[in-house]
C-alpha positions as CSV (number, residue, x, y, z in Angstrom):
1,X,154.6,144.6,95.5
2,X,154.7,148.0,93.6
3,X,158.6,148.6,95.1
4,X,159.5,145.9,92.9
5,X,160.3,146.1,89.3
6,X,158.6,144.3,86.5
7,X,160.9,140.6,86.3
8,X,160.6,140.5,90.1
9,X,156.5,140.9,89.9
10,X,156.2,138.5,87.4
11,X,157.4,135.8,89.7
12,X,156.4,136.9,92.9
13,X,153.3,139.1,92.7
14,X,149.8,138.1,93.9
15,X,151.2,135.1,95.9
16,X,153.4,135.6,99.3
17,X,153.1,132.3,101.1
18,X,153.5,131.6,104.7
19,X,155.9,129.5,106.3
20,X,155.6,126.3,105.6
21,X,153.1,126.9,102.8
22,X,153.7,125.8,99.2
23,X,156.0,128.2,97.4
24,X,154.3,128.0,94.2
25,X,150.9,129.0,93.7
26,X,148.6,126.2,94.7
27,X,146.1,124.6,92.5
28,X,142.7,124.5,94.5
29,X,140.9,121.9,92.2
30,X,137.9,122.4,94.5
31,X,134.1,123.6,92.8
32,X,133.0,124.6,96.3
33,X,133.9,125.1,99.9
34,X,133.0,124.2,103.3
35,X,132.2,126.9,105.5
36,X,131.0,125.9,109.7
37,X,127.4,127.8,109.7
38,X,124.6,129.5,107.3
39,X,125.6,132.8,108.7
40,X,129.2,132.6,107.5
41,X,128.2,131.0,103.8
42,X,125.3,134.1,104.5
43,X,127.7,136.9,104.6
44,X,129.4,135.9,101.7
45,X,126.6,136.0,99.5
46,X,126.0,139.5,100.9
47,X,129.6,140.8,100.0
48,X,129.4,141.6,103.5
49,X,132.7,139.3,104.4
50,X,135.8,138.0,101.7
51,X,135.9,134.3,101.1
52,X,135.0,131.4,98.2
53,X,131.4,129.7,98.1
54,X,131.8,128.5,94.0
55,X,134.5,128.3,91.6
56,X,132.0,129.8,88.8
57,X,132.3,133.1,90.6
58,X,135.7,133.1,92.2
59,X,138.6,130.4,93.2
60,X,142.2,131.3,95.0
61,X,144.0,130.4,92.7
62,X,142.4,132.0,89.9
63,X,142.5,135.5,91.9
64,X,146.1,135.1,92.9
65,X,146.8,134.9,89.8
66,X,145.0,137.7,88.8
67,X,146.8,139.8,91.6
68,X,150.3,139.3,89.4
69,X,148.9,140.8,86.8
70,X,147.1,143.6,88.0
71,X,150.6,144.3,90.0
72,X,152.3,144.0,86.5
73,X,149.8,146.6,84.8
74,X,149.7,148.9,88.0
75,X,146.0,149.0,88.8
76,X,143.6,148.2,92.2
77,X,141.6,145.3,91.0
78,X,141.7,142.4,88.3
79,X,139.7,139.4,87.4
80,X,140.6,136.4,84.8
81,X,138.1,134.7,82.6
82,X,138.0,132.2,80.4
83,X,139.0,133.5,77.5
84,X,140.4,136.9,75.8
85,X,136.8,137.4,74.2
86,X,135.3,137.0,78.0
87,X,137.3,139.8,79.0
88,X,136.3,142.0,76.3
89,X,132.8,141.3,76.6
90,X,132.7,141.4,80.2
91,X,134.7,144.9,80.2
92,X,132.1,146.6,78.2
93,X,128.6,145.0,79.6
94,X,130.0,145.9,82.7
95,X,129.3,149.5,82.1
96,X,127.0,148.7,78.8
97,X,123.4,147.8,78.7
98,X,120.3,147.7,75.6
99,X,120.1,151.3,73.9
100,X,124.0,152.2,74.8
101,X,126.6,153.4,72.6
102,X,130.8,152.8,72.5
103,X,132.9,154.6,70.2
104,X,135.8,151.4,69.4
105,X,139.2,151.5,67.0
106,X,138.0,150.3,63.6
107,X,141.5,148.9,64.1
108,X,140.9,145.6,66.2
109,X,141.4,141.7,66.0
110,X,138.2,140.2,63.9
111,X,136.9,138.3,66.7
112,X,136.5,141.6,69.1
113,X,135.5,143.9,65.3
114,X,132.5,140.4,65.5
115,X,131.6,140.4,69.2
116,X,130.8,144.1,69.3
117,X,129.5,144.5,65.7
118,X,127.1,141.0,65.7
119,X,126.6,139.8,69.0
120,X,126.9,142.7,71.3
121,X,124.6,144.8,68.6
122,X,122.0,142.0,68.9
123,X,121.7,142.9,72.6
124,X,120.9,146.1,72.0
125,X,124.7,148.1,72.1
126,X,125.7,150.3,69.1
127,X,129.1,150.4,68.1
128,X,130.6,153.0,66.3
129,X,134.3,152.4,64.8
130,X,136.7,155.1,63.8
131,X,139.6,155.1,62.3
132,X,142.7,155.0,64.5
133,X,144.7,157.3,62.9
134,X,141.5,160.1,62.8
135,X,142.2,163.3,64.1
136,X,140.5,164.7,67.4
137,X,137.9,166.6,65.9
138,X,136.8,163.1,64.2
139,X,137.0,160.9,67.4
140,X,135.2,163.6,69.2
141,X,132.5,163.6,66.9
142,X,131.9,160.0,67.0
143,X,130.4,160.2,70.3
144,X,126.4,160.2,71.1
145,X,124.2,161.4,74.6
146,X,124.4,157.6,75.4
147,X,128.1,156.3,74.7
148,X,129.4,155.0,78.0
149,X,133.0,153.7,76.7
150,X,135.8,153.9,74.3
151,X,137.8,151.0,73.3
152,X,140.9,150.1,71.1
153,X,144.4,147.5,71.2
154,X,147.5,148.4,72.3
155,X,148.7,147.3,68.7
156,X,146.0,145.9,66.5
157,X,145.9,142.4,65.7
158,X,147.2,141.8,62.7
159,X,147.2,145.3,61.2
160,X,149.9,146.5,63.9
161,X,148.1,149.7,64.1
162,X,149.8,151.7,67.4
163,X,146.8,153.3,68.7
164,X,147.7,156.8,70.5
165,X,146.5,156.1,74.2
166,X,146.4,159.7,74.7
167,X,144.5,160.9,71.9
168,X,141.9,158.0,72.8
169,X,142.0,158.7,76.3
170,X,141.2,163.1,75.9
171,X,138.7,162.3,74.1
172,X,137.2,159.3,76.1
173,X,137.5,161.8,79.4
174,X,135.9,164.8,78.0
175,X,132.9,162.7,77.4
176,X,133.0,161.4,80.8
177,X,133.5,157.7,79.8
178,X,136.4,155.4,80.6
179,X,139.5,154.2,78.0
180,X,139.0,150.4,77.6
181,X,142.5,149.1,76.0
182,X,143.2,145.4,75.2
183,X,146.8,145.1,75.7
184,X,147.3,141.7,74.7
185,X,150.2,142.4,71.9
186,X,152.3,144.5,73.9
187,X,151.9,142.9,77.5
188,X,152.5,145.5,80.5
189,X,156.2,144.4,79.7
190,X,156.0,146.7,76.9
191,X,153.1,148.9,77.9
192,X,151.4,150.0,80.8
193,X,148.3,151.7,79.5
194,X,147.3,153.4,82.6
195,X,150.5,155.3,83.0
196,X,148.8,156.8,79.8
197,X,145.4,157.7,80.4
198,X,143.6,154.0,79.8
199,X,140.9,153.1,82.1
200,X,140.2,150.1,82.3
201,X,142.6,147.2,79.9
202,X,142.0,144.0,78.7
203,X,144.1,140.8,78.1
204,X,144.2,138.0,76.4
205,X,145.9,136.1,78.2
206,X,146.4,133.0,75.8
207,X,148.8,134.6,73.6
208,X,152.4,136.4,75.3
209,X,151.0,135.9,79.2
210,X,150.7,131.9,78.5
211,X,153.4,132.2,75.8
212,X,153.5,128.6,75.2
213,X,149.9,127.8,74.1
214,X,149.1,125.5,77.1
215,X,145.8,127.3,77.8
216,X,142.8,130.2,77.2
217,X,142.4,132.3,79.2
218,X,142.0,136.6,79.8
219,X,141.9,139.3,82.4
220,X,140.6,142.6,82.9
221,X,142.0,144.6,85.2
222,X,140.8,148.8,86.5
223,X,143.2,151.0,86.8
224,X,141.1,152.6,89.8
225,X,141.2,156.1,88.1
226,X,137.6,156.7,86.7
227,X,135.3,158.0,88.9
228,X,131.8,156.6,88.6
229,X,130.7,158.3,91.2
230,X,130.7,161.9,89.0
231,X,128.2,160.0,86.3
232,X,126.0,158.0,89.1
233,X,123.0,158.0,86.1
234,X,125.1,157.5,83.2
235,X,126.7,154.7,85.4
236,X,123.7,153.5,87.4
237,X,125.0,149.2,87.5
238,X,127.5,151.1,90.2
239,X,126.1,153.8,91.5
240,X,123.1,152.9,92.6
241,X,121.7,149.9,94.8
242,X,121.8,146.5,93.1
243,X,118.3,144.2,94.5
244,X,119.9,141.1,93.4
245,X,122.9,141.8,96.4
246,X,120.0,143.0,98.7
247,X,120.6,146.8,98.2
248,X,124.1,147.1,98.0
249,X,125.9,150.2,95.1
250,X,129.1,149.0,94.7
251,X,131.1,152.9,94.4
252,X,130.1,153.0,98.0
253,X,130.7,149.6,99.4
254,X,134.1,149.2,97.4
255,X,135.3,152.4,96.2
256,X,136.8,153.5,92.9
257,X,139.2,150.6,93.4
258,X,137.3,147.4,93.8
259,X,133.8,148.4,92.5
260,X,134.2,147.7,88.8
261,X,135.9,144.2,89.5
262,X,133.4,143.1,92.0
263,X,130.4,144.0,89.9
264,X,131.8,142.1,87.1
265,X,132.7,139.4,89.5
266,X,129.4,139.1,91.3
267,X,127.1,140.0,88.4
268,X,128.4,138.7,85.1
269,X,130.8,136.1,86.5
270,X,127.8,134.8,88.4
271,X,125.3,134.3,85.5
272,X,127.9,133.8,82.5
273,X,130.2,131.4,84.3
274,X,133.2,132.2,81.7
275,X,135.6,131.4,84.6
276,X,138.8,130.1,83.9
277,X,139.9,126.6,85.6
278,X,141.8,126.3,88.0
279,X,144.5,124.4,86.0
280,X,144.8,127.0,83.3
281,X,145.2,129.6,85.9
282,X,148.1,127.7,87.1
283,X,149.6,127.2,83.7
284,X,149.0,130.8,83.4
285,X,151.8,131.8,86.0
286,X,154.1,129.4,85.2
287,X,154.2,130.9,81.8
288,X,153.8,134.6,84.0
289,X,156.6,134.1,85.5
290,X,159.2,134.0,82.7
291,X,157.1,136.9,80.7
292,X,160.0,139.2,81.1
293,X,162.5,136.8,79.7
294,X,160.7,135.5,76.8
295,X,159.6,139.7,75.4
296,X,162.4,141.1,75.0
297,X,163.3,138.0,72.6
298,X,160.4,137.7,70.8
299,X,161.0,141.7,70.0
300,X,164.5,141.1,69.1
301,X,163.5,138.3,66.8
302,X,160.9,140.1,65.3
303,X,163.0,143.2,64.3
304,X,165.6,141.2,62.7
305,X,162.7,139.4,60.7
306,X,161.4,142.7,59.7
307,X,164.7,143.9,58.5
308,X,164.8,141.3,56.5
309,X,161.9,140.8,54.7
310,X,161.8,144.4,53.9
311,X,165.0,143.9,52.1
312,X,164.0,140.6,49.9
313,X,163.0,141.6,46.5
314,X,160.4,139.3,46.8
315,X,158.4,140.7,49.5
316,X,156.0,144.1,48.9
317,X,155.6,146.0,52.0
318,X,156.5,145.0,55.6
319,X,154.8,146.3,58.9
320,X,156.2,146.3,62.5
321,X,156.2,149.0,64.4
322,X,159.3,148.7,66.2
323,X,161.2,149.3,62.3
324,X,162.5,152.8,61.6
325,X,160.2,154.3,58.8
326,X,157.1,152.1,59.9
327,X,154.5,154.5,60.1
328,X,153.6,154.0,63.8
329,X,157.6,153.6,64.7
330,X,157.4,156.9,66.2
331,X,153.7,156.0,68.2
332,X,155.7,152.9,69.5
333,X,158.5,154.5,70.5
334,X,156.7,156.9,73.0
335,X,154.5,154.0,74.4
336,X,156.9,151.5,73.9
337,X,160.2,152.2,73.9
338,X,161.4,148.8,75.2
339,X,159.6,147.0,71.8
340,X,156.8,146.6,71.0
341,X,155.6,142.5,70.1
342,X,157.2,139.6,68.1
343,X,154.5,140.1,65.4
344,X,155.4,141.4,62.0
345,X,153.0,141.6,59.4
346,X,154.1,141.9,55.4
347,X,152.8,141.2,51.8
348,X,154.0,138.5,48.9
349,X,155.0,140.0,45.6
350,X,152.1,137.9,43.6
351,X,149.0,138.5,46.0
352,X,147.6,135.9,47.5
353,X,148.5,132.8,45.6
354,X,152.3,133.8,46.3
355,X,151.4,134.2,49.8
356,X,149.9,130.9,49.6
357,X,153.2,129.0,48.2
358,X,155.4,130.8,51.0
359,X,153.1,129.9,53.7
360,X,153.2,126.3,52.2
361,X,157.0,125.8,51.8
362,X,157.8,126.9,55.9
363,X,159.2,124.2,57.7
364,X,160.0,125.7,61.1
365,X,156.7,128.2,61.3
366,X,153.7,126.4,61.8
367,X,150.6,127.4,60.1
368,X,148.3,128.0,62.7
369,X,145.4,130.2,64.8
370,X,147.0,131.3,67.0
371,X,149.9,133.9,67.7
372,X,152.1,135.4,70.5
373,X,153.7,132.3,71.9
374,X,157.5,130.7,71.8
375,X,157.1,129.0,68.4
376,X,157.3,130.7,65.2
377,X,153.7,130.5,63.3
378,X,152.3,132.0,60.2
379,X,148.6,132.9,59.3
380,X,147.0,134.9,56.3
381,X,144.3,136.3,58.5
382,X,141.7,137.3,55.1
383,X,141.0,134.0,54.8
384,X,140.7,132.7,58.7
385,X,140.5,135.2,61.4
386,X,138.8,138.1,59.2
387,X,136.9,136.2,56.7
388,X,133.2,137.1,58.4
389,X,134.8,140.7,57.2
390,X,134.0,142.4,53.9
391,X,136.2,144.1,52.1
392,X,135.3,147.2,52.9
393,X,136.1,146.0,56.7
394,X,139.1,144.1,56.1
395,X,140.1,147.3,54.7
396,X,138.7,149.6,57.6
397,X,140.7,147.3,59.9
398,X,143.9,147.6,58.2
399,X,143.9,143.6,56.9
400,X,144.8,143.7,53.1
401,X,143.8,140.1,51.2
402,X,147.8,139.6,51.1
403,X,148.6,140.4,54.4
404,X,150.7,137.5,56.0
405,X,150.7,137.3,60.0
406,X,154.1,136.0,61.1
407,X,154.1,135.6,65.2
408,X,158.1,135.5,65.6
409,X,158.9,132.9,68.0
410,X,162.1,132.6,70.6
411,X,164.0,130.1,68.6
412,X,167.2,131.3,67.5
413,X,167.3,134.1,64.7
414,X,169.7,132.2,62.1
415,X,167.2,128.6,62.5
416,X,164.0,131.5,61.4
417,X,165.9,133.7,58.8
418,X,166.8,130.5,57.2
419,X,163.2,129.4,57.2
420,X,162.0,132.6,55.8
421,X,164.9,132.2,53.0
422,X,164.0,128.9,51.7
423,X,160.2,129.3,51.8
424,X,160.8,132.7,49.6
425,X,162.9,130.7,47.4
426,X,159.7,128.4,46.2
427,X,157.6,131.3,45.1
């Protein structure tokens, strides 16, 4: 469905039914299915035939769904899991085993900065973080003998960093490692990573993909373009013959296209079991399928709050990329010229106890977790999201202790402005 453009994919990629069939994507609430013989349900486990044994692995609606997005973000292969931190976990230990390095944006939402820093490091991965705005001489000497990825956001969560795909992806190629980009703020409505060196990207899809905070969920989808094959012992999980699939090396039974996918599928998939269900795959498309609609509002919203909060006397600083004289206006402009997210990020004259009475006195914005879906919510991310950080991190990630997270919403502009107002008004 690459012929058709981006509004069209959204409702009608991954899923073209037959006559007679449903014409929305069917929920098949099934943990296993029948097959007639051993040697069919045999195959399968073999990867020698296409078909569903166990919804921990794979289920048809979960993969058609899947299909939209990897039509949306223009790659060969995608998977969804159960969560945003699934997919980011399962894109790097894909490629990433004990004693390996990645070089990662010190610019990224906490929970990712915790996953790679804590958990990931506990399993033997090193992580070193760089600043995003470092020049190529300083990414390039971040690498080591043994880093096997790169990784950054689209636009960081909360700092609104823009990171420069290009920049990221030189320097991830002339080390002979893949560009792993979480696009979760900018959606492939905005951004299409690939189109700009990326390698592999990352969603979660919980936030703009859902839109309306019905479910968890995330994807990871290849691009296709990296080729494995010219690293086979850097990259040995898919260059050479896995025993626990009787032999087979996925680059040669998939190709550049599928073997990534599968390997997460078949390996991680398999023994993690962070698959989404059914239901919230089905939630996911429904909220899919209006993704181009509900964007473009959310970035129109957002721009008019960040025009006028950077006007109110009471406010210090505002960030959004999409503003002229943000610092990454010019860095969103080249990657995202159609807007960027309905996130805009600014301080309280008063520090954090100001910051404190305006979050208090909102009536429409809800105080809450989570971000990037139709209703307006506020969150001072120092003391949630980023409180495992120290200050030196907070700082390293671009989250100041005043920093106010306000996801603009779809409602209409006059009903948020007015919210904004009178909350300002009490500090």
């Amino acid at each position: 469905m690459q012929e058709y453009q981006k509004g069209t994919q959204c409702l009608h990629a991954g899923y073209v039914p037959e006559s007679g069939e449903p014409r929305n994507i069917p929920i098949v609430q099934s943990t296993t299915f029948r097959y007639g013989s051993s040697e069919a349900m045999g195959a399968l486990f073999d990867l020698e035939a296409e078909g569903y044994f166990y919804t921990r692995l794979q289920n048809p609606t979960s993969d058609r769904v899947a299909a939209k997005i990897c039509a949306l973000e223009g790659g060969t292969a995608a998977m969804l899991t159960s969560s945003g931190q699934a997919a980011n976990f399962f894109a790097v230990f894909n490629i990433c085993s004990a004693g390996d390095h990645v070089v990662a944006s010190a610019a990224i939402y906490g929970g990712t900065f915790n996953l790679f820093a804590v958990t990931m490091k506990r399993m033997g991965i090193d992580f070193t973080f760089v600043d995003p705005n470092c020049s190529e001489e300083e990414l390039n000497a971040a690498f080591q003998p043994n880093t096997k990825a790169v990784f950054g956001e689209t636009i960081a969560n909360p700092a609104l960093i823009v990171l420069d795909i290009e920049k990221f992806a030189r320097a991830a190629h002339a080390h002979g490692v893949p560009l792993i980009v979480d696009n979760t703020f900018a959606t492939p409505v905005g951004c299409r990573p690939f189109q700009w060196g990326a390698d592999i990207v990352t969603h979660s899809t919980t936030k703009y993909m859902d839109g309306h905070a019905n479910c968890v969920g995330g994807a990871i989808v290849d691009s296709g373009n990296f080729d494995w094959t010219r690293y086979p012992d850097r990259y040995p999980g898919l260059c050479t013959p896995d025993e626990s699939y009787h032999g087979v090396t996925y680059t040669e039974r998939f190709g550049l296209g599928g073997a990534y996918i599968t390997k997460a599928t078949v390996q991680l998939m398999r023994d993690f079991g962070a698959t989404p269900a059914p239901m919230n795959a089905y939630l996911l498309n429904v909220g899919l399928e209006t993704l181009h609609l509900r964007m473009p509002q959310h970035c129109a919203n957002a721009l008019a709050v960040a025009k006028f909060v950077q006007k109110h006397p009471k406010i210090a600083w505002v960030n959004y990329p999409g503003l002229e004289g943000d610092k990454y206006h010019d860095l969103a402009q080249k990657y995202m010229p159609k807007g960027t997210c309905g996130v805009v990020t600014f301080g309280v004259k008063g520090g954090r106890k100001a910051a404190e009475t305006f979050m208090a006195g909102l009536k429409l914005a809800s105080i809450a977790t989570h971000v990037a879906d139709a209703k307006t919510c506020v969150l001072h991310p120092a003391s949630s999201t980023h409180r495992q950080l120290s200050e030196a991190e907070l700082a390293a990630a671009g989250v100041s202790a005043d920093l106010i997270r306000l996801s603009v919403g779809i409602e209409d502009i006059t009903d948020i402005l007015a919210d904004l107002e009178q909350a300002l008004d009490q500090v």
